[in-house]
C-alpha positions, -999 to 999 in steps of 0.1 A, spaced: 198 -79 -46 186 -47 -29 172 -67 1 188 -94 5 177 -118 33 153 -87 45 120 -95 62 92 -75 48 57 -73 58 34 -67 27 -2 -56 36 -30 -64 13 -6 -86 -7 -29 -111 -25 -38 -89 -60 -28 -58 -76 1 -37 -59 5 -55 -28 13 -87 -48 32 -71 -72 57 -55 -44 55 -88 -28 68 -107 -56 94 -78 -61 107 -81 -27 113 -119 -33 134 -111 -63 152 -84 -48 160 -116 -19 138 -107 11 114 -131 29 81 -117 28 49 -118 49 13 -118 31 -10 -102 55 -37 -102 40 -78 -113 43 -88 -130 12 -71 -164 23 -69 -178 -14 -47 -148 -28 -25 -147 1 -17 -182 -1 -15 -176 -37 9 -148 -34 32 -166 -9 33 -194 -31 46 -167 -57 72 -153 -34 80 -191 -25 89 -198 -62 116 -171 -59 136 -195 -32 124 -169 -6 99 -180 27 63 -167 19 43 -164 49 9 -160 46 -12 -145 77 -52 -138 73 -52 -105 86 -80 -83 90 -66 -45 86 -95 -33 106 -90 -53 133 -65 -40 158 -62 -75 172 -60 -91 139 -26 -63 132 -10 -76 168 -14 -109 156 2 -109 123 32 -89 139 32 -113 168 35 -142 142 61 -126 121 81 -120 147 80 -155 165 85 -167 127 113 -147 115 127 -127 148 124 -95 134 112 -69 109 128 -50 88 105 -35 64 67 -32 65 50 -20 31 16 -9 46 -6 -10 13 -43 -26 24 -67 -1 11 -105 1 7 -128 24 -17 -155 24 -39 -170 51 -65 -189 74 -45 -203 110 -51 -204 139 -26 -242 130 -14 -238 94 -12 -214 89 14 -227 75 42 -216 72 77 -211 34 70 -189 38 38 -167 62 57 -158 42 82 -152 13 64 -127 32 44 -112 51 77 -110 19 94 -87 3 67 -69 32 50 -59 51 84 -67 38 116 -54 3 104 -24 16 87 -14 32 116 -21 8 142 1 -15 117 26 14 114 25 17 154 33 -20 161 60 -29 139 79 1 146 78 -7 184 94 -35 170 120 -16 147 131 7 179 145 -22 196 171 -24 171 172 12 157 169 2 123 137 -2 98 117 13 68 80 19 65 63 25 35 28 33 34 7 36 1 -13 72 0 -28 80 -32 -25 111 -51 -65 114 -36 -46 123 -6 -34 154 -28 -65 169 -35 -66 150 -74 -102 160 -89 -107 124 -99 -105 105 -64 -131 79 -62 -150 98 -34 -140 123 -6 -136 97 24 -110 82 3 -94 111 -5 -97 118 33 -82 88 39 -51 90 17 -46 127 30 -43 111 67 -18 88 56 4 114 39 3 137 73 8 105 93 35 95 73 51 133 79 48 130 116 58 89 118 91 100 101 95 130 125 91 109 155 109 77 146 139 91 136 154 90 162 153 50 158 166 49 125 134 42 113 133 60 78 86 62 70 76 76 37 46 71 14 37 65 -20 8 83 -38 0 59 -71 -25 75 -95 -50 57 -117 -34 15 -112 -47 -13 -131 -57 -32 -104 -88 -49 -94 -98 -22 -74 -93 1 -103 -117 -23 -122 -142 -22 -98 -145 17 -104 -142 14 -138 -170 -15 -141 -191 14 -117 -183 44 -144 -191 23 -174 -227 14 -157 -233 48 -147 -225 63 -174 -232 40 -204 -203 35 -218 -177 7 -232 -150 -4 -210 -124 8 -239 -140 41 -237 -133 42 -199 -100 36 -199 -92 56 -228 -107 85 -211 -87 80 -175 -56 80 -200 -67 107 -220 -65 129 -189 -25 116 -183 4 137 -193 20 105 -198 -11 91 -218 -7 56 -195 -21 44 -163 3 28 -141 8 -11 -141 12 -25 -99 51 -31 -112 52 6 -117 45 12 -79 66 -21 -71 97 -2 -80 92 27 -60 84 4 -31 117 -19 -38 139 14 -42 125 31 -8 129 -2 10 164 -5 3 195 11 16 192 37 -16 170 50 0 186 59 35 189 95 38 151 100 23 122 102 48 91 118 54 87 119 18 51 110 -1 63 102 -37 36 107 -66 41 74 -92 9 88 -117 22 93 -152 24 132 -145 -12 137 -131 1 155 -102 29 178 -93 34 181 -58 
């Protein structure tokens, strides 16, 4: 097991990627919480991670709520004592063109996708310092690279924070042992990828196998990622493979991007 009797924090851990690295943790022996704010998948997903002989931990958290973070922290650390990995995946978009951004929608992304995830980054490595030793994990997106396909430009904003955030967390937690690096998924069947594709197929009139084949079309790899796809990459950087490797945003995207 690569983390054996680890405890993770998973953020946004009750569908698509978040549960998928979740349930991967479990199998790879680490105790996980489920912060997350749909109350049904989180207790969903900890039952999951439960089934694996692991302790699943579910905590309503609100990832734009500073107070909500501290609390979660505060809980997994009465719980469990300490923290030894925190997969900070909660994300927020929507299919947006240039024009139709509004003050509103940027904020809610930016309050989920950077200021929460670094808040969340913030706290638990406070906690990490204290005994020199952790692993952060943040999930960018290849938005965040400047990929023509984003689902709007806050997003991509967003995602770009996190990769520069993750660049200058590693720099300054280093000296803490505290190894912070990011991974950019491209197109992932997940729910929030079905929401954008549901919002293509009514704007543009077109069959939901006609979609997808066109997002594939565009792949070198002529397939879309599946959440286990980013679940590996997530299990490998959390573990002690992963050791000398930091400051690093890795692109999991069927070939989409190249830097």
């Amino acid at each position: 097991m690569l983390l054996k009797d680890k405890i993770a924090i998973v953020t946004g851990a009750g569908v698509g990627m978040g549960k998928a690295i979740a349930v991967r943790y479990a199998k790879e022996g680490a105790h996980v919480v489920l912060a997350e704010i749909n109350e049904e998948s989180g207790q969903q997903t900890a039952a999951e991670v439960s089934a694996h002989d692991r302790r699943g931990l579910f905590v309503k958290t609100d990832m734009a709520n500073l107070n909500s973070i501290n609390a979660m922290i505060a809980k997994t650390v009465e719980t469990f004592g300490h923290i030894d990995i925190l997969m900070n995946n909660a994300g927020v978009t929507k299919r947006l063109d240039f024009f139709e951004v509004t003050e509103a929608d940027w904020d809610w992304i930016h309050s989920v996708n950077a200021k929460g995830l670094f808040f969340c980054m913030q706290a638990v490595a406070r906690e990490m310092a204290k005994r020199k030793e952790g692993r952060i994990i943040n999930t960018a997106s290849i938005a965040g690279k400047g990929f023509r396909g984003t689902s709007n430009i806050a997003y991509a904003g967003s995602k770009g924070a996190v990769i520069a955030m993750t660049r200058i967390g590693a720099s300054q937690l280093a000296r803490y042992n505290i190894n912070v690096n990011a991974i950019c998924p491209g197109a992932t069947r997940t729910e929030m990828y079905d929401r954008i594709m549901k919002q293509i197929i009514e704007r543009e009139k077109i069959t939901e196998a006609e979609a997808i084949a066109r997002m594939d079309a565009t792949i070198p790899l002529r397939r879309s990622n599946t959440p286990d796809d980013i679940a590996n990459m997530a299990a490998f950087l959390a573990s002690d493979e992963a050791r000398n490797i930091t400051g690093q945003s890795f692109n999991v995207d069927g070939g989409l991007m190249w830097d």
